[in-house]
Backbone bond lengths (Angstrom), bond angles and torsions (degrees), N, CA, C in turn:
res aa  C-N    CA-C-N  psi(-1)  N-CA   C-N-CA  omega(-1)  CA-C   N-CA-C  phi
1 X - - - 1.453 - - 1.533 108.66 -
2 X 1.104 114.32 149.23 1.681 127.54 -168.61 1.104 93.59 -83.43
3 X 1.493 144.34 163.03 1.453 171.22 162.73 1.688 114.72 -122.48
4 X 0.990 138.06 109.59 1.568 132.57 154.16 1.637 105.43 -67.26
5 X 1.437 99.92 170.38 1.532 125.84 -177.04 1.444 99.74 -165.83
6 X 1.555 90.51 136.67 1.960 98.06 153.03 1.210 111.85 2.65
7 X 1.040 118.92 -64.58 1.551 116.84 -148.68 1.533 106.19 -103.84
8 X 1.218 104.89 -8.03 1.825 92.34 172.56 1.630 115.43 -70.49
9 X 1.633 111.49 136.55 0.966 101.85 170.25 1.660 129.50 -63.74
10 X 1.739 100.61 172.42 1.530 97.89 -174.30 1.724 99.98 -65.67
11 X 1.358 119.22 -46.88 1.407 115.92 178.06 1.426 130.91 -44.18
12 X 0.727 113.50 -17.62 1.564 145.68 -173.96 1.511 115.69 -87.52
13 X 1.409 120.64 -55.45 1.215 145.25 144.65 1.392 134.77 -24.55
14 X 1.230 92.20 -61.11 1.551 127.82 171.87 1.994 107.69 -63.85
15 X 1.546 103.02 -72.23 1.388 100.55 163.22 1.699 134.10 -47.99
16 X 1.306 106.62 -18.20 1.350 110.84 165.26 1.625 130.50 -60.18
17 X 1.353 98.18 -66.08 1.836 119.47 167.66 1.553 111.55 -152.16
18 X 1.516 101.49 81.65 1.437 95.25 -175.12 1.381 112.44 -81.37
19 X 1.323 153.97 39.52 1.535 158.81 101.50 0.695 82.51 -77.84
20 X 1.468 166.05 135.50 1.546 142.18 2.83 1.558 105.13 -66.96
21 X 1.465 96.64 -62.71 1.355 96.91 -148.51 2.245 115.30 -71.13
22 X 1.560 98.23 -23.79 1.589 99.41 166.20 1.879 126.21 -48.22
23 X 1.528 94.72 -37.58 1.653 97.66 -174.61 1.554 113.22 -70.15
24 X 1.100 92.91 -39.97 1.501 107.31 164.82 1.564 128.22 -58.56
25 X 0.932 122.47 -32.33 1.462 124.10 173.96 0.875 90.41 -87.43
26 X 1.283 153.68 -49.39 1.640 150.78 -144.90 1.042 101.58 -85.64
27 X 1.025 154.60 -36.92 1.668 175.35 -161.18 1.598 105.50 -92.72
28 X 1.608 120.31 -19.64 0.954 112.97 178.41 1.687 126.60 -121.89
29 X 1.503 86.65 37.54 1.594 133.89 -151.01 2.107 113.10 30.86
30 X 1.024 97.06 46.32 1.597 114.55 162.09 1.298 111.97 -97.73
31 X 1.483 109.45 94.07 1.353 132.52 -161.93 1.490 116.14 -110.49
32 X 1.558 114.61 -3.64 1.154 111.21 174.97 1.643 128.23 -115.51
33 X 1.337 92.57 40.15 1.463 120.69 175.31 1.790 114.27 -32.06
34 X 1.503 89.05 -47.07 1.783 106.07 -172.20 1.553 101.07 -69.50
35 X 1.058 129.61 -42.40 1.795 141.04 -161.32 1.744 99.66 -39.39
36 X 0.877 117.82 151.43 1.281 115.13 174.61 1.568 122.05 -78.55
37 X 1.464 86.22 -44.01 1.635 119.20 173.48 1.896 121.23 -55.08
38 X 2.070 86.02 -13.92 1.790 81.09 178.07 1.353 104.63 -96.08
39 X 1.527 110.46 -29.51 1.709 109.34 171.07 1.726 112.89 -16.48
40 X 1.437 100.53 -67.10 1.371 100.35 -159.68 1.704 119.36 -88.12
41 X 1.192 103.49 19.22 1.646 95.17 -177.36 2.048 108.99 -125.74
42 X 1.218 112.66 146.30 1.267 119.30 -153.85 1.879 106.09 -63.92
43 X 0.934 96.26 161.46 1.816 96.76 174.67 1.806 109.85 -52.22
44 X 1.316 84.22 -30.40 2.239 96.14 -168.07 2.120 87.45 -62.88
45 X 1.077 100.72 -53.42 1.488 111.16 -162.66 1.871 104.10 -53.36
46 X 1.302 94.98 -58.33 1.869 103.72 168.43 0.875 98.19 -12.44
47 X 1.529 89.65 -96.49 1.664 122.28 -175.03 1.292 139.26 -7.77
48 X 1.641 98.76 -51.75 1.254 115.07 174.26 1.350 129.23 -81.30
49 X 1.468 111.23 -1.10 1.041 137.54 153.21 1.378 146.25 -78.46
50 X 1.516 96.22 1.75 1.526 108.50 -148.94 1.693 78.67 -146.71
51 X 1.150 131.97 -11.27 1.350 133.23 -174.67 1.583 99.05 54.07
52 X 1.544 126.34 55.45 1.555 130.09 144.01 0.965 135.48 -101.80
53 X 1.647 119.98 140.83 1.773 102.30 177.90 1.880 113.92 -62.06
54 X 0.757 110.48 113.51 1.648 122.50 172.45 1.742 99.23 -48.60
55 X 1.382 123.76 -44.28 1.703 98.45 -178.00 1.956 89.93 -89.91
56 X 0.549 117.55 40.92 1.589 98.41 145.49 1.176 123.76 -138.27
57 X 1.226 115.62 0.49 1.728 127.30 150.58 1.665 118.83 -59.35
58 X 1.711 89.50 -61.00 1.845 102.01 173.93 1.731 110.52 -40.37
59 X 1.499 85.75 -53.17 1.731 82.33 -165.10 1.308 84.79 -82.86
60 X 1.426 160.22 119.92 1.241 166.64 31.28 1.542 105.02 -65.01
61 X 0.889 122.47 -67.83 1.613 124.09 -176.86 1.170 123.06 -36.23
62 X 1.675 107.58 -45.02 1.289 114.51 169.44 1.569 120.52 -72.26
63 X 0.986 94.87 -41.83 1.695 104.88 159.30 1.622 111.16 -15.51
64 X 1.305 87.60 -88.41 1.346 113.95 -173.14 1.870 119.69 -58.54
65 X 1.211 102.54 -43.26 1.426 117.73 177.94 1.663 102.43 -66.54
66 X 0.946 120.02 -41.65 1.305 128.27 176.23 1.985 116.73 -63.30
67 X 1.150 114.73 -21.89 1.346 122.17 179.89 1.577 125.49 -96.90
């Protein structure tokens, strides 16, 4: 089973379980899922953009990706 981290990109993420992992960003008003520009930058990078803690995203994703 796949695991995200900080540093995985959103593309990456996305290719894993993207119904898991879309509701979840979206929900955590990370709305620019579609951007091209979010493909390539890590969950930490989002985040910090979005003023979220990055490990409590991970550990949702994994959460979920994990079930």
């Amino acid at each position: 089973m796949a695991k995200v981290t900080k540093d995985t990109l959103i593309g990456e993420a996305l290719k894993i379980d993207m119904e898991k992992v879309v509701p979840i960003l979206m929900g955590m008003g990370m709305h620019c899922i579609g951007c091209p520009a979010s493909q390539g930058e890590s969950i930490a990078e989002a985040c910090a953009v979005h003023g979220i803690d990055p490990d409590e995203i991970v550990a949702q994703i994994n959460k979920a990706i994990g079930e």
